[in-house]
C-alpha positions in Angstrom: 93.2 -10.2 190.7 96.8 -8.7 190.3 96.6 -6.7 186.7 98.9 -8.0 184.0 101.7 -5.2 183.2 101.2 -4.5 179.5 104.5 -6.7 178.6 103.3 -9.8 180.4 104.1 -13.1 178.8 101.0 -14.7 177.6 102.2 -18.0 179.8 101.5 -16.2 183.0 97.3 -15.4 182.0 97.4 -19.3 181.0 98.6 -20.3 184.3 96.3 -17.8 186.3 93.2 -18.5 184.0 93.7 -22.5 183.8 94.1 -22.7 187.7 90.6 -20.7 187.8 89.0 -23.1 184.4 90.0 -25.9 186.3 88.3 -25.4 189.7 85.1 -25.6 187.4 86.6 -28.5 186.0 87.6 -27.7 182.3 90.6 -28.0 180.4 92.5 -25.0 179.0 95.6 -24.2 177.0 96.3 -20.8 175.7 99.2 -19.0 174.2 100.7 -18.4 171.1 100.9 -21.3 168.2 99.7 -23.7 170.0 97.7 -25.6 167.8 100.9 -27.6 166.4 100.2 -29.6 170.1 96.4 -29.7 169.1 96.3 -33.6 168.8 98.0 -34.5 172.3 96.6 -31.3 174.0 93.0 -32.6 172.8 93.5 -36.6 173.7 93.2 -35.2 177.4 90.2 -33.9 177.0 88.3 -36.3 174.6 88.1 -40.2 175.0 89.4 -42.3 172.2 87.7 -42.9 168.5 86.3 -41.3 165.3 86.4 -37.2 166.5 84.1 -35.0 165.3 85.1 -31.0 163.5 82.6 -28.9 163.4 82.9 -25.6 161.0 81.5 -23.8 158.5 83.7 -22.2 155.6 85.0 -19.8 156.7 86.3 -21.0 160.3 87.9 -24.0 158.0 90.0 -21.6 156.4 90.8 -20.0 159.7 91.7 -22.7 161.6 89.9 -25.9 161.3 92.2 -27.2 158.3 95.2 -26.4 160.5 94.2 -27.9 163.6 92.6 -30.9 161.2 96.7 -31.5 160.1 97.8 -31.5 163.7 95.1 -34.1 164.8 96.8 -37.9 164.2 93.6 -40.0 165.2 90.3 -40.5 162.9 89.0 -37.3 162.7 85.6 -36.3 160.6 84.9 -32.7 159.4 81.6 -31.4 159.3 81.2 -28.4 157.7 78.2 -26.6 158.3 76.3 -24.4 156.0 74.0 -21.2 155.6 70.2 -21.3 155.2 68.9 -20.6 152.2 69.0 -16.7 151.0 71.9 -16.4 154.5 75.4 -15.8 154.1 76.3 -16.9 157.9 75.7 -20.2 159.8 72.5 -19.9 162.2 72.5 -21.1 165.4 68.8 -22.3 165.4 67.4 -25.2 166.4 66.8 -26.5 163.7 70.9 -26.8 162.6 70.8 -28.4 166.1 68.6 -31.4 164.7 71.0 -31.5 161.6 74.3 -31.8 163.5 72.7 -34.2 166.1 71.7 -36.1 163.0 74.8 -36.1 161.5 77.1 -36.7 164.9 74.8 -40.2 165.2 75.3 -40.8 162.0 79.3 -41.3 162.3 78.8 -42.5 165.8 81.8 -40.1 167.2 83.0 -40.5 170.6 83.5 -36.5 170.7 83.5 -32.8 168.5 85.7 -30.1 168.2 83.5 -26.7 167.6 86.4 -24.9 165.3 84.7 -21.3 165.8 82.8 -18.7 167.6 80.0 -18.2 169.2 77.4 -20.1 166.6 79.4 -23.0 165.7 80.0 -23.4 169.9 76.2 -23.1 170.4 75.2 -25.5 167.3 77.8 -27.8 168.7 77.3 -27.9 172.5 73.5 -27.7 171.5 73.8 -30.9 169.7 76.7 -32.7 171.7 74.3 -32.4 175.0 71.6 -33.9 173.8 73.3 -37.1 172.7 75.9 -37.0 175.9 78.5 -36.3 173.8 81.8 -34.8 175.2 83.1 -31.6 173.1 85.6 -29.6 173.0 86.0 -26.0 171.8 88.8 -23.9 169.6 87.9 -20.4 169.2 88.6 -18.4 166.0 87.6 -14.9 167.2 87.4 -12.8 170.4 84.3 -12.1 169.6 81.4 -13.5 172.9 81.9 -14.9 176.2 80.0 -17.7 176.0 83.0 -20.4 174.9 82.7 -22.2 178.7 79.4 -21.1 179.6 77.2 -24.2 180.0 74.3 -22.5 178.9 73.4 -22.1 174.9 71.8 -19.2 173.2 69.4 -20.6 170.0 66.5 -19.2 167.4 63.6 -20.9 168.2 60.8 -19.7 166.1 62.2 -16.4 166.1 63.4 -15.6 169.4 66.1 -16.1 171.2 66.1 -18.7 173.8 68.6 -19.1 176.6 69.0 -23.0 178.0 71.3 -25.1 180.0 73.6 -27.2 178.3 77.0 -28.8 179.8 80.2 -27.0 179.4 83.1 -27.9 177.2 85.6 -30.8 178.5 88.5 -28.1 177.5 89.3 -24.7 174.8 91.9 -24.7 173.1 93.2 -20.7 172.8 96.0 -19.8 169.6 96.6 -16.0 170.3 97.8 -15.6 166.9 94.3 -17.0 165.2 92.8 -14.8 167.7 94.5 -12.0 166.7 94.0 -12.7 162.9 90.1 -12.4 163.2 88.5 -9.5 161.6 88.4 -6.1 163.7 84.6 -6.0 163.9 85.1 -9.2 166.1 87.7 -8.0 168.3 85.5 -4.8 168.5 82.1 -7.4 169.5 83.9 -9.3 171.9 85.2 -5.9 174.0 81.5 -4.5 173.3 80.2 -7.9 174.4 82.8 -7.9 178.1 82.2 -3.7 178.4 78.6 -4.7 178.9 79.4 -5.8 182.6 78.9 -2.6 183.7 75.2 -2.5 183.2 74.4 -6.2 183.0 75.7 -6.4 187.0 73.7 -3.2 187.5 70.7 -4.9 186.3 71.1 -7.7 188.4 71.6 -5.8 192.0 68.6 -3.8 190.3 66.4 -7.4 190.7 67.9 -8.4 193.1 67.3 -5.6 195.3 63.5 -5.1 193.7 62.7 -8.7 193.4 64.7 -10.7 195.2 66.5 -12.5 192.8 69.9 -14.3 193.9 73.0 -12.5 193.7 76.1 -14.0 194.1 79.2 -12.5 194.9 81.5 -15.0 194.1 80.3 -14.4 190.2 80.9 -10.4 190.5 84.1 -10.8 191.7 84.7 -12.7 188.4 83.3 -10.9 186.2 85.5 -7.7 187.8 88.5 -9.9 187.4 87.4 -9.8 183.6 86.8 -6.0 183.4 90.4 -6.0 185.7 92.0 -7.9 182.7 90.8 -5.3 179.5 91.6 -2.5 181.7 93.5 -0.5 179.2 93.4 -2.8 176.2 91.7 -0.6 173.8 94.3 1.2 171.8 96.5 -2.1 171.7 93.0 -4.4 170.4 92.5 -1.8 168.0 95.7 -2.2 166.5 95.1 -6.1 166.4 98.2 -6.7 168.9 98.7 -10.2 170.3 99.1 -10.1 173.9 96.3 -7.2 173.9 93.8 -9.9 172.0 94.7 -12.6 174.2 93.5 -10.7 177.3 90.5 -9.9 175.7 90.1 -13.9 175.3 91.0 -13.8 179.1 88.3 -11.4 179.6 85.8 -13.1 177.8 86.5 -16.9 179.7 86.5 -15.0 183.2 83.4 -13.9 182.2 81.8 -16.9 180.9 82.8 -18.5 184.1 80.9 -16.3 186.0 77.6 -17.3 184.6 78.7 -20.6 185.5 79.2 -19.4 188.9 75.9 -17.6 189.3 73.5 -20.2 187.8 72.6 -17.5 185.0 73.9 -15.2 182.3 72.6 -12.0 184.3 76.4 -10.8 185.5 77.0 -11.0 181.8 74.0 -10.0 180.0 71.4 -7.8 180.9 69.0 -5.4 179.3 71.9 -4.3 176.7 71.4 -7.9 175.6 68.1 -8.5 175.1 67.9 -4.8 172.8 71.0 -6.8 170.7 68.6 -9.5 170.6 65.7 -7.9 169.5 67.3 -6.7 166.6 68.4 -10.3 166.0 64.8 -10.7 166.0 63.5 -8.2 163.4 66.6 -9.9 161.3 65.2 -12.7 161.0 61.5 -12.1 161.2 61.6 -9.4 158.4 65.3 -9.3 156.8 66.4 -6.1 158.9 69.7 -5.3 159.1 71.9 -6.9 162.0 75.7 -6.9 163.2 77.4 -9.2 164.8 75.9 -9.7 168.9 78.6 -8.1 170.5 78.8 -4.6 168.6 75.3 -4.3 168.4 76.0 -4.7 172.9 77.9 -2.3 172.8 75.9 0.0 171.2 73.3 -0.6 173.8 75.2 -0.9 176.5 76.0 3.3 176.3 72.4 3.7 176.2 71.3 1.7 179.0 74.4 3.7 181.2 72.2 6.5 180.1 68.6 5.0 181.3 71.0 4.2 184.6 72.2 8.0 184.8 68.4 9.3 184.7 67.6 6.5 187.0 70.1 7.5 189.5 68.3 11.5 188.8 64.9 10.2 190.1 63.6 12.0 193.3 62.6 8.9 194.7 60.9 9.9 198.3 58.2 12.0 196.1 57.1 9.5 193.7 53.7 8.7 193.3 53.7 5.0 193.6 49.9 4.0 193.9 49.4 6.4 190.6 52.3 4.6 188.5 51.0 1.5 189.8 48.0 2.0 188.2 49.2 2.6 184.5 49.6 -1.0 184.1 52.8 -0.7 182.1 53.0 -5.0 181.7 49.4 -5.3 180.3 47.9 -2.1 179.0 49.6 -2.1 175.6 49.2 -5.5 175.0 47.7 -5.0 171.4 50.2 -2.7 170.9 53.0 -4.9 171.8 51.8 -8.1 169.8 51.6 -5.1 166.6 55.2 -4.5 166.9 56.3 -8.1 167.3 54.2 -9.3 164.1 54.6 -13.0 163.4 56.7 -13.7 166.4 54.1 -12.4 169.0 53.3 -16.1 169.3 56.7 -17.1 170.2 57.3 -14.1 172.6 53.6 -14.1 174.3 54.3 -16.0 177.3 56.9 -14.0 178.2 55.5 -10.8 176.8 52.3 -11.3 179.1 53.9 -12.5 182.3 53.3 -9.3 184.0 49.5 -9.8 183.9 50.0 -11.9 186.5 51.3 -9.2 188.9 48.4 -7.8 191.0 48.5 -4.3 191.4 49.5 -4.5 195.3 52.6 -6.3 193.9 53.3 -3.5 191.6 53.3 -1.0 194.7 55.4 -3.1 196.8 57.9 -3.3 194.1 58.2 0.7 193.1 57.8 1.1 197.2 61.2 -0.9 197.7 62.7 1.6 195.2 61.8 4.6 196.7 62.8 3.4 200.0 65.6 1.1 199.3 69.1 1.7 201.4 70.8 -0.6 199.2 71.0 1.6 195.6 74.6 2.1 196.2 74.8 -2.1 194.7 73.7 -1.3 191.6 75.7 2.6 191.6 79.4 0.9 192.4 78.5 -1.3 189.1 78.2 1.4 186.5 80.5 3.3 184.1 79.7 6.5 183.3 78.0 6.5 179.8 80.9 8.7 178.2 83.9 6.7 179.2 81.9 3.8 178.0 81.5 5.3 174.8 85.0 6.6 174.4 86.5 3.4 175.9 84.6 1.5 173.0 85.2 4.1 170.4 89.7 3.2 171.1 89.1 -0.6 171.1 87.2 -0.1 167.4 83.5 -1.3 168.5 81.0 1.2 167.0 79.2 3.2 169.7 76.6 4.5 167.7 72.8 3.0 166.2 73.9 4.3 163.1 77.5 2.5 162.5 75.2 -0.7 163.0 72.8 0.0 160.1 69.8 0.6 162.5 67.8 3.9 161.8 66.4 5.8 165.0 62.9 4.5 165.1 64.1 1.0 164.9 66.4 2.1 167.6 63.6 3.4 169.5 61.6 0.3 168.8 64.0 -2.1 170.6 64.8 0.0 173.6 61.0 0.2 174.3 60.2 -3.4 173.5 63.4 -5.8 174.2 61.8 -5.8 177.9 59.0 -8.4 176.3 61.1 -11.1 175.0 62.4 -12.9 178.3 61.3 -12.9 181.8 64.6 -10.9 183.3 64.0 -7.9 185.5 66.2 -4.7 184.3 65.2 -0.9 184.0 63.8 -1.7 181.1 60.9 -2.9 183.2 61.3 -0.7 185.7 61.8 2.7 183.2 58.8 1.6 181.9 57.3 1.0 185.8 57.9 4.9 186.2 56.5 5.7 183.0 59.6 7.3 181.9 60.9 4.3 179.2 60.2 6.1 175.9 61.3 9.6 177.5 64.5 8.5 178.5 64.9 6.4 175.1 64.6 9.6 172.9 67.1 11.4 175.5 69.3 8.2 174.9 69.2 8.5 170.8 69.8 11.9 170.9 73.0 12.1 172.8 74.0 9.0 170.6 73.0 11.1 166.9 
């Protein structure tokens, strides 16, 4: 993809992002102010009747009574609210039940999710289940999830990861975009810097495993990093056209999970540690930050894990010895200690690994000792420092610290994120070579 100069005109990353939106056959319109167009922009994309707006308060205030005074048609706001003893909207299933409830209840022919990422998964959530169309006008910068057609939900606990149809169009304003809070410009750069590791994780399985890789959904996701290049400075200081290629970033991005058939070019083991301290949130009132700082945060220390990785002296590992250790099953009583009373919830996934035999095991540390193809999962990564100081100019926090989170909890969710799905990364394979905690320590360290 041909970089934009740093002046561009916003109209030319509309027309080279809607030509690419449209090939997977969703609408899009971005730019400056355009929600005044919102109700003829929008009749494209929905059929005719009673319209749906989803939002919670603060998103209302943001952009949903705006875009509610541009909208001519029936329109019905519903405006979702906390859990009790919660000051945010949770994307859990069980608002999913509540909204699906409510959606029947009007009998709309379509929704517009007015938000980020939890009032788009609430409302794509909900809308697939009863065949609804939807459409989607982001308020922050802040994921890159707005076309996936996938949906990220709390389901006892965890997070769960399952398919769910795309939007019909977004709708992009760059100046509400440029309006939202720091923090969520800072988590949606976090959130697109992650590509580094996330694609490294992926040729990592692919390679070890033999899991699909597609390059058609690298290329996008490097048209994405392409986009930021050099944003930082300018997101940091909350500048329009800067914000708006961020948003670019972040569709391109989305689009590539499309592409691949899974969020693994987007989301790797840097994810699941942001999820596991999502987890401990909710399981035990922890502290948490918004998804895409606490991503960042991991994603420097997972560039570290890759940098000790790349260290290994690979022809003179003991494989059948390693083998042995049983990393998957061994700690098993450990592991269900440290997840408490979500160990039910994570188990399956958790214990999946007793299933390998140990000749499995072997094959699988052979291939990496052997492999001629490392040099995939090398020309993904960023060294850790550029990530850090990258992050650091755009405003995202690059520390465990900034998020609230001590070291041992730190430590705790490098160790144990590798439980909660069933997604190859060196997570699983650090922990393979026995060198997981080690190189977790050496991680927090550099990051004190």
């Amino acid at each position: 993809m041909e970089p934009l100069s740093p002046v561009a005109h916003e109209d030319s990353l509309q027309r080279r992002l809607a030509a690419l939106v449209a090939s997977r056959g969703v609408g899009l319109q971005i730019g400056s102010d355009v929600l005044h167009a919102a109700g003829e922009i929008l009749s494209q994309w929905l059929p005719p009747g009673l319209w749906a707006l989803v939002c919670d308060s603060q998103t209302w205030r943001v952009a949903g009574k705006r875009l509610h005074q541009h909208l001519s048609g029936d329109v019905q706001v519903l405006r979702l609210s906390p859990r009790v003893g919660h000051t945010q909207v949770t994307a859990g299933n069980q608002e999913v039940s509540m909204l699906r409830s409510d959606l029947q209840q009007q009998r709309v022919s379509g929704a517009i999710a007015v938000g980020s990422g939890t009032i788009n998964d609430l409302t794509r959530a909900a809308c697939d289940e009863l065949d609804l169309p939807y459409v989607v006008v982001p308020t922050a910068p802040s994921m890159n999830g707005y076309l996936s057609a996938s949906v990220a939900l709390l389901v006892e606990g965890v997070k769960t990861t399952h398919p769910c149809r795309a939007p019909r169009g977004c709708l992009v304003d760059g100046d509400v975009l440029a309006a939202a809070p720091a923090t969520m410009r800072g988590a949606g750069y976090g959130d697109l810097r992650s590509r580094a590791t996330s694609c490294a994780d992926w040729a990592l399985s692919h390679i070890l495993t033999g899991t699909p890789f597609v390059p058609d959904a690298l290329n996008l996701v490097g048209d994405a990093d392409e986009m930021i290049e050099g944003i930082g400075p300018a997101l940091a200081r909350a500048e329009a056209p800067a914000t708006i290629r961020l948003m670019g970033g972040l569709l391109l991005s989305g689009l590539a999970m499309d592409v691949a058939g899974t969020s693994a070019p987007s989301s790797g083991a840097e994810h699941l540690v942001s999820h596991y301290l999502d987890m401990e949130h909710y399981a035990w009132g922890a502290s948490h930050d918004l998804h895409g700082r606490q991503v960042a945060v991991a994603t420097i220390t997972i560039a570290h894990l890759y940098e000790r990785l790349l260290e290994v002296d690979r022809p003179r590992l003991e494989i059948d010895k390693l083998a042995r250790q049983a990393p998957w099953s061994a700690d098993s009583d450990h592991i269900s200690q440290s997840f408490g009373p979500l160990w039910p919830a994570v188990q399956p996934t958790a214990r999946l690994g007793d299933n390998l035999s140990n000749h499995q095991i072997v094959e699988r540390l052979r291939r990496f000792a052997t492999t001629e193809h490392l040099s995939l999962v090398k020309d993904q990564l960023i060294p850790a420092s550029v990530l850090r100081r990258s992050l650091a100019e755009a405003g995202a926090p690059v520390t465990f610290a900034e998020l609230g989170v001590d070291r041992a909890r730190a430590r705790r969710a490098i160790v144990q994120a590798r439980h909660i799905r069933a997604r190859y990364t060196i997570l699983d394979l650090a922990a393979e070579l026995g060198c997981l905690e080690t190189w977790a320590d050496e991680a927090l360290e550099l990051s004190a």
